[in-house]
C-alpha positions as CSV (number, residue, x, y, z in Angstrom):
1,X,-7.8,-11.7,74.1
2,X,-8.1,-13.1,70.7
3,X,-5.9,-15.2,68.5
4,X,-4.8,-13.3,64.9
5,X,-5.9,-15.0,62.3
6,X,-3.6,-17.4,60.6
7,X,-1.6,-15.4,57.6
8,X,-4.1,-15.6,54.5
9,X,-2.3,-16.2,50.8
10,X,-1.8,-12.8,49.2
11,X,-3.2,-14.2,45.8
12,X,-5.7,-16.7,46.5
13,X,-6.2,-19.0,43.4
14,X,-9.6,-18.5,41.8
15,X,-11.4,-19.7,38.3
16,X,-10.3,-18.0,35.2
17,X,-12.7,-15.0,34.5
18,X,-14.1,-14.0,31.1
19,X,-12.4,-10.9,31.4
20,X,-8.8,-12.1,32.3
21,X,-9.8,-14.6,29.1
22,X,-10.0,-11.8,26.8
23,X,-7.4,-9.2,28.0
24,X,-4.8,-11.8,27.4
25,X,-6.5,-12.9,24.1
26,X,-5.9,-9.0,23.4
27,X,-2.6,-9.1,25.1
28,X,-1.3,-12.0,23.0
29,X,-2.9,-10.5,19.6
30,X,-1.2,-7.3,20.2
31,X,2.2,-9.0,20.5
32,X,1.7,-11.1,17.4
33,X,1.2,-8.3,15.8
34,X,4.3,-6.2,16.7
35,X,6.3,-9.5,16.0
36,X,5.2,-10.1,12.3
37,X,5.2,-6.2,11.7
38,X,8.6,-5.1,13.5
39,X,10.9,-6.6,11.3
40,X,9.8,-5.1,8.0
41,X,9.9,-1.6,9.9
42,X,13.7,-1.2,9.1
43,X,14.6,-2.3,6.1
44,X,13.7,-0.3,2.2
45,X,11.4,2.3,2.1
46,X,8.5,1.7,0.4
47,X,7.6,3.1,-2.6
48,X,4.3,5.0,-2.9
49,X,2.3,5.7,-6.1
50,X,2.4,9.0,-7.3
51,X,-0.7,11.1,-8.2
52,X,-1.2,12.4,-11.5
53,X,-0.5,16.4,-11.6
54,X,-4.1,18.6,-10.2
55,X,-6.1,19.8,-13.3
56,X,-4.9,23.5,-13.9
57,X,-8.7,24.7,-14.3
58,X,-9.3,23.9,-10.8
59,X,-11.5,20.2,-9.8
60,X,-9.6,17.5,-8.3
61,X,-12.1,15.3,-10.3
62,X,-10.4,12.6,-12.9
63,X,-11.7,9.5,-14.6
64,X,-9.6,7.4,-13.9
65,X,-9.4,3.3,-14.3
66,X,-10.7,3.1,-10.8
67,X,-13.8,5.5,-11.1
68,X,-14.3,3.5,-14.5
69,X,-14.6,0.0,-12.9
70,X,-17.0,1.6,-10.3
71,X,-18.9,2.8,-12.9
72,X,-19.0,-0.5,-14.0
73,X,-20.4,-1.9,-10.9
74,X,-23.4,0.4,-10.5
75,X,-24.7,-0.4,-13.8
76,X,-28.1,-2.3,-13.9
């Protein structure tokens, strides 16, 4: 009859994979993200920019200082 085999480690220790590298690149990320970005969660609502009224003849289209300064940029 034959001897069992001497217990093995459960984890054996092996070289750092590429993909272990970069899942706890993306696991680390993720938390510094959800650290710097929690804490401003709670606190005042922020105020968002109201949009001018819709033209009552129907559009949505307005020149506005925006569309002006793209206008501005397409020029040759």
């Amino acid at each position: 009859m034959k001897k069992a085999q001497p217990n093995t480690p459960a984890l054996e220790q092996s070289a750092p994979s590429r993909r272990g590298f970069f899942m706890g690149a993306a696991a680390a990320s993720a938390a510094a993200v959800a650290v710097t970005t929690l804490p401003n969660m709670g606190g005042q609502p922020s105020q968002i920019a109201k949009l001018p009224p819709a033209p009552e003849n129907g559009g949505g289209y307005s020149l506005s200082e925006h569309v002006k300064r793209y206008y501005q940029t397409t020029r040759v």
